[in-house]
C-alpha positions as CSV (number, residue, x, y, z in Angstrom):
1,X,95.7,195.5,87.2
2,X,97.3,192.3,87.4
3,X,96.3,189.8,84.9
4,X,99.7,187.2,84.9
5,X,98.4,187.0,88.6
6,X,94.7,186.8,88.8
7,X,93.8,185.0,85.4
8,X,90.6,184.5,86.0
9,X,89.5,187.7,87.5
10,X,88.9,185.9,91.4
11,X,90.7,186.1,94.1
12,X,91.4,189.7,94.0
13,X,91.7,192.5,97.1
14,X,88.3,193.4,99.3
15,X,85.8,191.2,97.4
16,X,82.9,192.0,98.7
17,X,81.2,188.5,98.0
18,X,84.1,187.1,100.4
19,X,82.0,185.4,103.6
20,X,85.1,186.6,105.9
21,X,85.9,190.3,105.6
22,X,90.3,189.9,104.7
23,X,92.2,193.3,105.0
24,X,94.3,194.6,101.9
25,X,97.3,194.6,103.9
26,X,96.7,190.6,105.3
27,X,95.9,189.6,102.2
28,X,98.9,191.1,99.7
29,X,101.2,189.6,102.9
30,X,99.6,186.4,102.0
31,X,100.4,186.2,98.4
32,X,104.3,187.0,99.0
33,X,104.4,183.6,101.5
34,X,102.5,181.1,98.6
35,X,104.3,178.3,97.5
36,X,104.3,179.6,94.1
37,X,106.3,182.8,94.0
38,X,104.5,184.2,90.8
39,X,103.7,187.1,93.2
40,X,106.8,187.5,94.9
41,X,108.6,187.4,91.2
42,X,106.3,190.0,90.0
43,X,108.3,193.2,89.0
44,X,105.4,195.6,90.0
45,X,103.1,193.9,92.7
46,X,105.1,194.4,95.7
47,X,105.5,198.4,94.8
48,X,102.0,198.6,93.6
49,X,100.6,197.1,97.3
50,X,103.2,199.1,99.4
51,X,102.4,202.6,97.5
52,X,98.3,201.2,98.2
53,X,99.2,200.4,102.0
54,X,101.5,203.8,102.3
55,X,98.8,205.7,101.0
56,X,96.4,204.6,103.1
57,X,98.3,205.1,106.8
58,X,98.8,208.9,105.1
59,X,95.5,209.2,104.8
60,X,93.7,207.4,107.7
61,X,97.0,208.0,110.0
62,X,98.0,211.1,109.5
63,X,96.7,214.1,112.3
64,X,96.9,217.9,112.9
65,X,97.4,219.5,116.8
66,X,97.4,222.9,117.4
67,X,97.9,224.8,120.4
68,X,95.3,225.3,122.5
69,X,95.6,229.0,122.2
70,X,96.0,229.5,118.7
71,X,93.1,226.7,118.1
72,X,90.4,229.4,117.2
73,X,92.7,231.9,114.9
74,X,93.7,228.3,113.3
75,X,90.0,227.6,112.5
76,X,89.1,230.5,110.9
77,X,92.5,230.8,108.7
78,X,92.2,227.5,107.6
79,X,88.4,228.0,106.1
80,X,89.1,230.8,104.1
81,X,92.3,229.2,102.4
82,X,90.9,227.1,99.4
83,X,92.4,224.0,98.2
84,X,94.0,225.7,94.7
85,X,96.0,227.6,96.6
86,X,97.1,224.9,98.7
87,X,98.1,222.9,96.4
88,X,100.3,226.2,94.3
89,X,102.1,226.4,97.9
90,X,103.2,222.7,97.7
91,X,103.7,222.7,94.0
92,X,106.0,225.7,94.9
93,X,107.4,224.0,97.8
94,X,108.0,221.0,95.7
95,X,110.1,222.6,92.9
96,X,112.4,224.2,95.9
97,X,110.9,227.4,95.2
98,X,112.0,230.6,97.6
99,X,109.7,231.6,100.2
100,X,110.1,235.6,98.9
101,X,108.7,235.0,95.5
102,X,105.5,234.2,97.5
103,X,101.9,236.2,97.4
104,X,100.5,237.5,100.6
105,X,98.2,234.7,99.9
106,X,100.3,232.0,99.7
107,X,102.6,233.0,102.9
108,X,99.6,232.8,105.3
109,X,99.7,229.1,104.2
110,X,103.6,229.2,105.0
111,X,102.1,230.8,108.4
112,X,99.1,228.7,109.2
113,X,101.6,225.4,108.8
114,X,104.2,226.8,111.0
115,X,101.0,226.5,113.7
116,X,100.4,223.2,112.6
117,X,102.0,220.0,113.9
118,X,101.6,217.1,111.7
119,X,101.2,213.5,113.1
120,X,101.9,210.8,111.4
121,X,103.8,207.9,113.8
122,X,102.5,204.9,112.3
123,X,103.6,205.6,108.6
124,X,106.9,203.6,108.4
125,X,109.7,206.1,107.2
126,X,107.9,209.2,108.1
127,X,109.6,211.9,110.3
128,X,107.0,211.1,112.7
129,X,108.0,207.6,113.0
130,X,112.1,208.6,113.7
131,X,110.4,211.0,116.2
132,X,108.4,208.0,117.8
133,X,111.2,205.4,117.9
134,X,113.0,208.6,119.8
135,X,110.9,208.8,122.7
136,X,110.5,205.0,122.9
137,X,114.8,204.8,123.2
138,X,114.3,207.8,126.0
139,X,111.8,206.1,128.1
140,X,114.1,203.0,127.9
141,X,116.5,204.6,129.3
142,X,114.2,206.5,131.8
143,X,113.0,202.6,133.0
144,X,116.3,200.5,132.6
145,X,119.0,203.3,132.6
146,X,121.3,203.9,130.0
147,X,122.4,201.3,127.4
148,X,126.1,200.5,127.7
149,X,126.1,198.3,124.2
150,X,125.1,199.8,120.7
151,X,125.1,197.4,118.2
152,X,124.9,197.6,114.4
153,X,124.5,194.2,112.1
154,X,125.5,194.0,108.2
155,X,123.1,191.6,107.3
156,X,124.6,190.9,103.9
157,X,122.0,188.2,101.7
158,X,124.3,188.7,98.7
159,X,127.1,186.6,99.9
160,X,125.5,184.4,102.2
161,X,124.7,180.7,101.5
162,X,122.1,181.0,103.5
163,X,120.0,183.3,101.8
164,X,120.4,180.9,98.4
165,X,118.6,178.5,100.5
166,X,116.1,180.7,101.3
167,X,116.1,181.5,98.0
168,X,115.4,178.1,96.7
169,X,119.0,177.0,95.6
170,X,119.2,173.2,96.6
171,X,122.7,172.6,95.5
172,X,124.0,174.7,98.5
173,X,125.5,172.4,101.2
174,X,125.4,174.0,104.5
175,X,126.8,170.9,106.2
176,X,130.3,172.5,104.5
177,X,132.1,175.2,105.8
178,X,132.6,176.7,102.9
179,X,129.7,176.0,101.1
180,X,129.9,176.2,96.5
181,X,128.0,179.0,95.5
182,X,127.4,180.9,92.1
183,X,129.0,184.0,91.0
184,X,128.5,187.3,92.4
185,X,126.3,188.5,89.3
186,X,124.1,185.6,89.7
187,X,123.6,186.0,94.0
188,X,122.6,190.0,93.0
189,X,120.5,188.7,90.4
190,X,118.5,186.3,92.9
191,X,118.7,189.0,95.8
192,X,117.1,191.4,93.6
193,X,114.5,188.8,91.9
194,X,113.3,187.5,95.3
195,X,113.0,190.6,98.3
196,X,110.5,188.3,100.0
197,X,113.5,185.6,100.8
198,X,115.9,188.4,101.8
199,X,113.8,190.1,104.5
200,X,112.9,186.5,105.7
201,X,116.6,186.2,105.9
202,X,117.2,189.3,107.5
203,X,114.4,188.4,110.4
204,X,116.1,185.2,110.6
205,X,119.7,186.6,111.4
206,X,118.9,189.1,114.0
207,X,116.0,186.9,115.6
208,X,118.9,184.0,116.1
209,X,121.9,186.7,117.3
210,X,119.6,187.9,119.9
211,X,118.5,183.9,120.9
212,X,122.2,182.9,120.8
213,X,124.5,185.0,120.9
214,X,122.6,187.7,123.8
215,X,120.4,184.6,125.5
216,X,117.5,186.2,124.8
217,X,114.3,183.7,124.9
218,X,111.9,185.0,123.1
219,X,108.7,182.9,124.5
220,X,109.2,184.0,127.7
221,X,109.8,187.1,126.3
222,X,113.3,188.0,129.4
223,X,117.0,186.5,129.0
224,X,117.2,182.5,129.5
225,X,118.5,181.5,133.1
226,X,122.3,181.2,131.4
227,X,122.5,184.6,129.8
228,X,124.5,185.4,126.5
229,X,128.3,186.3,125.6
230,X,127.6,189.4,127.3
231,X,126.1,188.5,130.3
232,X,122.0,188.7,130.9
233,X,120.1,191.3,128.8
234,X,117.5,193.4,130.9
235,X,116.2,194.7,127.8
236,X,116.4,195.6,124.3
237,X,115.7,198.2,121.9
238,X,115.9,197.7,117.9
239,X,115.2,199.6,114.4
240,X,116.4,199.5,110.9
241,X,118.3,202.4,109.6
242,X,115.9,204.6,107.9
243,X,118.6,206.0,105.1
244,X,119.7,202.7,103.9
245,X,118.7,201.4,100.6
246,X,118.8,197.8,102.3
247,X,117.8,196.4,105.9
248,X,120.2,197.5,108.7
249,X,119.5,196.8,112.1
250,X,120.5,199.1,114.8
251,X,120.0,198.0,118.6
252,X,120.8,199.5,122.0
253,X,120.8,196.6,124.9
254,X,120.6,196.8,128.3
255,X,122.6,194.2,130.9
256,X,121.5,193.3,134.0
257,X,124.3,193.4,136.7
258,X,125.4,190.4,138.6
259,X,123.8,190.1,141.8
């Protein structure tokens, strides 16, 4: 699939002659952090592995429930639909079709998956995940109390000189306060050619706010003994905005009172 990256035809994903089993997802993690960023530049392999990876939660992930009382009628509905007409309910679905131009056929699917309850909390981005990172904020609150701080970052790698070092641009002098850096063009261009350097800077910018400006020490895993700006954090709750075309943190923080 990829011959600019694997030359030779080694090194490839789940080679079965490999003497230690390596997971697709370890592995295509791996080539993004080499020193030579061949894989990282590529225009298609980082899409090509996530779509591989995505597919794969959906399909190993992904669960029905049913209420227990409907669990029977559920069973014998769903072995007398067959997959063609499945597939002309989502095809129908798809193209925003209206649900009264449907066969009596094609609505029992409409009414078997309004019985149906679709899990998927560990595909990132799925409705299940918004649903899961729900509950986790409620039983935060149910532990520590409410949050009295809600937080939102603008991480922004374009006009940052720290992200053209992470990039790989030497001539920036961070030692200044007001470091020389290329045009505009040029910092899109680089933000867009390297991902890899702009999520590293993203981790790097919230994992330092929280050490520095909140006190939070992340070994011991509990606020250092002198706290942050705003006093000692109890705890902590964080997620990127899911409707974002780039990576914005959101956080909700808890405070411990002075004793």
């Amino acid at each position: 699939m990829f011959p600019t990256l694997f030359p030779y035809g080694l090194g490839g994903f789940e080679d079965p002659c490999r003497p230690v089993a390596l997971s697709f997802q370890k592995q295509a993690e791996y080539f993004l952090d080499l020193d030579d960023r061949c894989f990282r530049y590529h225009q298609y392999y980082i899409f090509v592995a996530l779509n591989i990876i995505q597919r794969r939660a959906v399909h190993l992930q992904t669960h029905l429930t049913v209420k227990r009382q409907h669990f029977d009628s559920v069973a014998r509905h769903l072995v007398t639909l067959s997959p063609a007409l499945i597939k002309s309910v989502a095809d129908h679905i798809e193209s925003e079709g209206r649900i009264d131009t449907l066969s009596q056929q094609q609505l029992e699917v409409i009414n078997l998956l309004n019985r149906v309850n679709t899990i998927a909390s560990h595909i990132p981005g799925s409705q299940a995940a918004k649903l899961q990172d729900r509950n986790t904020i409620r039983s935060y609150m149910g532990l520590f109390g409410l949050p009295p701080i809600f937080f939102t970052m603008n991480t922004n790698a374009a006009h940052s000189p720290l992200f053209q070092v992470y990039f790989g641009d030497r001539s920036v002098d961070l030692s200044e306060r007001f470091p020389v850096l290329v045009s505009a063009s040029e910092r899109a261009m680089c933000l867009a050619k390297d991902p890899v350097a702009a999520a590293d800077f993203f981790h790097f910018c919230v994992a330092k706010f929280f050490e520095y400006m909140l006190g939070w020490d992340y070994k011991a895993n509990r606020s250092n003994g002198e706290g942050g700006i705003l006093g000692k954090v109890r705890a902590f709750f964080g997620t990127c905005e899911y409707t974002e075309p780039t990576l914005l943190p959101e956080g909700l923080s808890q405070i411990q009172p002075p004793r």
